[in-house]
N, C-alpha and C positions, 0 to 999 in steps of 0.2 A: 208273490208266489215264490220268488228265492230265498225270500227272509222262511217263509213257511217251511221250506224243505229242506233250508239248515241248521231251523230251529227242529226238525223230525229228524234228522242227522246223530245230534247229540243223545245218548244212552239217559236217560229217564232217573238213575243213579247218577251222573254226573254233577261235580260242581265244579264251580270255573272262578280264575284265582286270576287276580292281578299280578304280576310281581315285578320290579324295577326294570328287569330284559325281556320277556316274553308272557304273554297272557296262557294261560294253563288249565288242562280241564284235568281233574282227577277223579277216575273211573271206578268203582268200586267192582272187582271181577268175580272175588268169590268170597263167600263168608263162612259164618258155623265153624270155623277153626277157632279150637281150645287153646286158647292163651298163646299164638304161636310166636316161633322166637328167631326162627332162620329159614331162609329161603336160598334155593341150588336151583340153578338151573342144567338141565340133561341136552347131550346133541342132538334129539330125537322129538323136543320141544315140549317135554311133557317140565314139571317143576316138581320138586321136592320140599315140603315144610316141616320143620319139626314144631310139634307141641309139648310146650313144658313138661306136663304132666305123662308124657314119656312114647306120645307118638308120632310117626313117621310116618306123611300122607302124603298122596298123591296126586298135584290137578293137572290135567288134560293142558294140550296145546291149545285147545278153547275154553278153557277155564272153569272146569266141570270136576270137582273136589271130590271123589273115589271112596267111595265108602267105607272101604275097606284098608286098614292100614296096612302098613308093609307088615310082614312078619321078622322074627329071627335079632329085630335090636334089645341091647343088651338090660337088664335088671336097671332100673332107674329110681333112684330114690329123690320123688319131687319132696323135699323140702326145702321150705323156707323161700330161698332166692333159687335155690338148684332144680333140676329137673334135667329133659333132655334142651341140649341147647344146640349148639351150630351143624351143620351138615354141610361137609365138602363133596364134590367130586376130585375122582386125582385128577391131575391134568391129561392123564394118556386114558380115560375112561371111557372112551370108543372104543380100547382095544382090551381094557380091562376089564370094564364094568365098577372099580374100586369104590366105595362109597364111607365117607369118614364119617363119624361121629363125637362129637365132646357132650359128656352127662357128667354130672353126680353120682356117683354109686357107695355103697357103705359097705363096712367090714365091720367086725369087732371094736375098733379103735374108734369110727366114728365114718364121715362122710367126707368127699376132694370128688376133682376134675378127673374125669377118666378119659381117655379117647381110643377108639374102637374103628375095625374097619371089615369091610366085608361086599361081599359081591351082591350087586343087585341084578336079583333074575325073577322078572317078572313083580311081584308083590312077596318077596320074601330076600332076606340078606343070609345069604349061605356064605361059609369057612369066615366066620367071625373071629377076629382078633385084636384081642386087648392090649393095643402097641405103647400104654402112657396109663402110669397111675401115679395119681400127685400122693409124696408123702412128705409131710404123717398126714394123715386125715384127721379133721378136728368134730368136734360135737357142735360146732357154731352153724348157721343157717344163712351165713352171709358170704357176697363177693368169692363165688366160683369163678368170675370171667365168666365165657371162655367163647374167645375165636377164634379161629383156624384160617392160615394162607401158607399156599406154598407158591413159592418163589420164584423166578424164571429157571436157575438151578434144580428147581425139584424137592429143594428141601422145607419140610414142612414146620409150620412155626406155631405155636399155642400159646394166647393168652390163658394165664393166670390170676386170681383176685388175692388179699392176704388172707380170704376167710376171717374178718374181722378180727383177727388179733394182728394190729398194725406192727410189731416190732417183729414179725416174721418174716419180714417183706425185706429187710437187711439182714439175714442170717443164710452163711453161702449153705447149708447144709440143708435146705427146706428150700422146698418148692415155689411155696405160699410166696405170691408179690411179684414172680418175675414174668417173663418171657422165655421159653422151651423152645429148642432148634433139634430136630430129629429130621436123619432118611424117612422116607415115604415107610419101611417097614418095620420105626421105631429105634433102627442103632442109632447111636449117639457118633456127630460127624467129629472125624479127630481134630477138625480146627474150630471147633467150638471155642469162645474165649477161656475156658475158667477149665479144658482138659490137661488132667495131672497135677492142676495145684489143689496141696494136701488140705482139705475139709470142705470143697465143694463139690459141689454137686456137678458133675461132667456136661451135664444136658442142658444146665442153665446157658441164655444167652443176656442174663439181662439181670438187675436185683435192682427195689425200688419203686415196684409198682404200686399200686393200689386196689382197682378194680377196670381192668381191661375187657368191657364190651362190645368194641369197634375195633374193626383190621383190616387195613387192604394195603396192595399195592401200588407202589407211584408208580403212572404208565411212565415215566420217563427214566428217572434213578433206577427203578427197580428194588427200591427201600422200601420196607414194612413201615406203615405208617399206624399207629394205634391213639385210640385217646382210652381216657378211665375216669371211672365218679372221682370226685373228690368230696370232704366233707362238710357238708354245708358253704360250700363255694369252692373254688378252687381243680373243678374238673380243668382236664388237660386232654393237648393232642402233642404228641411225640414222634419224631422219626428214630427208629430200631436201628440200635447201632449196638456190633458185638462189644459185652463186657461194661453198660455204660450203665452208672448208678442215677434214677433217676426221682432219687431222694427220697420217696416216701418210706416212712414217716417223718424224717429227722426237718426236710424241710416241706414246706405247703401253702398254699393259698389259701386254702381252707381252716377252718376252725373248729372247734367241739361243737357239737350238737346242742339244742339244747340255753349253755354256758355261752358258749361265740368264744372261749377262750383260745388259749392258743395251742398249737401242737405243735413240738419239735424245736428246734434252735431258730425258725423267722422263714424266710423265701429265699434263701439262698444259701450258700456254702461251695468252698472250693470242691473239685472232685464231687460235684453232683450237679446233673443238666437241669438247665433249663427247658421248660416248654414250649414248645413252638409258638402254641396256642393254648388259652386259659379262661375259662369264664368265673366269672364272680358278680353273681351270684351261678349256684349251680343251675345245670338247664337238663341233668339227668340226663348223660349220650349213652344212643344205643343202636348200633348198626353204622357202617359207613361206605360212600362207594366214591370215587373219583368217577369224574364224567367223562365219558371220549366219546362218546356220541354223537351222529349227525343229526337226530332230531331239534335240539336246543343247540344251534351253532353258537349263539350267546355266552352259551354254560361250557362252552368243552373246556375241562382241564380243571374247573372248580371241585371241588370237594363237600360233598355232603352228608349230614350228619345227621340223625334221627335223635328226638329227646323225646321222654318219657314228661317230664315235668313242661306243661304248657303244652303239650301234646304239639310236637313243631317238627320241620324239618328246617335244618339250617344248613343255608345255604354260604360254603367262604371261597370267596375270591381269593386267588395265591399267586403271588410272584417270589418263584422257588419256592422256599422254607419259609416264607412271609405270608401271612394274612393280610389283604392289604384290604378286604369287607368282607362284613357278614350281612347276609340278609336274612330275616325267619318270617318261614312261609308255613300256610296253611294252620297256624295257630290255632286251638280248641276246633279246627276241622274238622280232624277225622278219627282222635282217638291217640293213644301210646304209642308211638314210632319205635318199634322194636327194631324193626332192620330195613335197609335200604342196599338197593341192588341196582344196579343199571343191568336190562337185559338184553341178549344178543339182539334184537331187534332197535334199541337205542332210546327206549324210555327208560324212567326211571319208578322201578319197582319200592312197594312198602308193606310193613307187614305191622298190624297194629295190637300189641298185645292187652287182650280184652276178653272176658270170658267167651263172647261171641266176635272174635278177632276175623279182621278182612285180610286178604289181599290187593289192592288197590294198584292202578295205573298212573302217572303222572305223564300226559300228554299236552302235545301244543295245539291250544285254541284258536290258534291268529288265523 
């Protein structure tokens, strides 16, 4: 009779996952989301996801997906890799309401990262404003980035991709490749690394990137941590440090497509960092959260990471700036791990990007 009615316990949806620390059941909570790419959570327990292709939906504190999108976000031009992508809350949005967004948007020139911000009241975003536009915008349909953290400071930081022309990703006068440090309402702060020296860009805090779709903060430093694709091997996770060149393109793990030849002068070079963390071959990361939660006492303080290719979530064990293991869980599971969220409640949230894309729970089975 026990076995029966904690076998009638477990959700019907459910699958349950060994993994090296704790047995894990992962819940499927809501589906019918268009290709979705980011998940916020609200103090009021509802959740916010963007969908690529340029909406901003609603699900319930019980997990009930709102028909109706928000209103009032901005023109979004889904091509290619672009679309609408991350959504922040500010951090004072109890008293604000402030609700961020990073898209794609075009002009005449072509298409770049925009990031936007506006009040959310009710199902609509009122006094919309466009605090960040990448230039130059290019014609290419590749590596937008883009994701948003703000800091314990307050100040808010955006990945950027090179939009596939790699040698833009070292050019101080271009957007394309780095990491962006702005106030909450887009000024550029005066101790940005690179303000006042003559041909860059003020607002950069970083040059060297590649393609930045993971960002969070360390509960403990208080350091932006990000990783980005690499190509055809050679993805990375980095800790954000002002003014710090972190080589792409000149140096990589990665190779040409295709060729496997080589890009750049090898994996190293003076005056440009190394990786913290590096995979070869690529595993496609997408979304990241550090754990400090009490459900998986196992996992507090690991670092987890979403991959697109193999459809995984990986899981690294870190001592400091060290990986000292990885584990990868849920493998051909449950679909494209766009993003990964630990929620105030102490699970570990996912979002699977798929024409019929889930929200999904990562719960303990033991």
């Amino acid at each position: 009779m026990m076995v029966l009615l904690a076998m009638a316990s477990i959700p019907v949806n459910a699958q349950i996952h060994t993994t090296q620390e704790h047995k894990i059941r992962v819940n499927t909570l809501t589906s019918s989301l268009a290709h979705p790419w980011s998940l916020a959570f609200l103090p009021d327990g509802r959740m916010l996801v963007t969908e690529r292709g340029g909406g901003l939906r609603v699900i319930s504190k019980d997990f009930k997906l709102d028909a109706q999108p928000v209103g009032g976000v901005p023109a979004v031009a889904a091509v290619g890799q672009g679309g609408l992508m991350d959504v922040v809350p500010h951090p004072k949005f109890a008293e604000n309401s402030l609700v961020y967004l990073s898209y794609s948007a075009g002009d005449r020139n072509g298409i770049g990262t925009e990031v936007a911000r506006g009040v959310l009241k009710g199902h609509q975003l009122e006094n919309v404003q466009v605090i960040f536009r990448m230039a130059p915008k290019l014609r290419t349909g590749y590596h937008f980035g883009s994701r948003m953290v703000f800091d314990r400071d307050g100040y808010l930081f955006i990945t950027l991709g090179d939009r596939g022309e790699m040698e833009r990703a070292q050019n101080p006068g271009d957007h394309n490749g780095s990491v962006i440090r702005l106030h909450d309402d887009g000024r550029v702060p005066k101790d940005n690394p690179f303000v006042g020296k003559p041909g860059w860009l003020p607002e950069k805090y970083t040059l060297g990137n590649r393609n930045m779709q993971g960002a969070a903060l360390h509960p403990q430093s208080g350091l932006v941590w990000t990783h980005e694709h690499g190509p055809q091997g050679g993805d990375e996770i980095n800790v954000i440090r002002p003014g710090v060149n972190y080589g792409w393109p000149v140096i990589t793990y990665g190779a040409n497509y295709g060729t496997g030849s080589k890009i750049g002068e090898g994996t190293a070079k003076d005056g440009m960092a190394q990786p913290l963390h590096k995979w070869v071959p690529s595993i496609a990361p997408s979304g990241m959260a550090f754990y400090t939660g009490g459900k998986f006492p196992k996992w507090r303080g690991d670092l987890f990471v979403g991959a697109l290719k193999d459809q995984m979530l990986v899981r690294l064990k870190l001592d400091g700036e060290k990986v000292v293991r990885e584990e990868r869980l849920l493998k051909n599971a449950l679909g494209r791990i766009r993003d990964v969220r630990m929620g105030p409640d102490g699970f570990i949230y996912l979002l699977t990007d798929e024409p019929n894309g889930v929200l999904a729970r990562v719960e303990l089975a033991e």
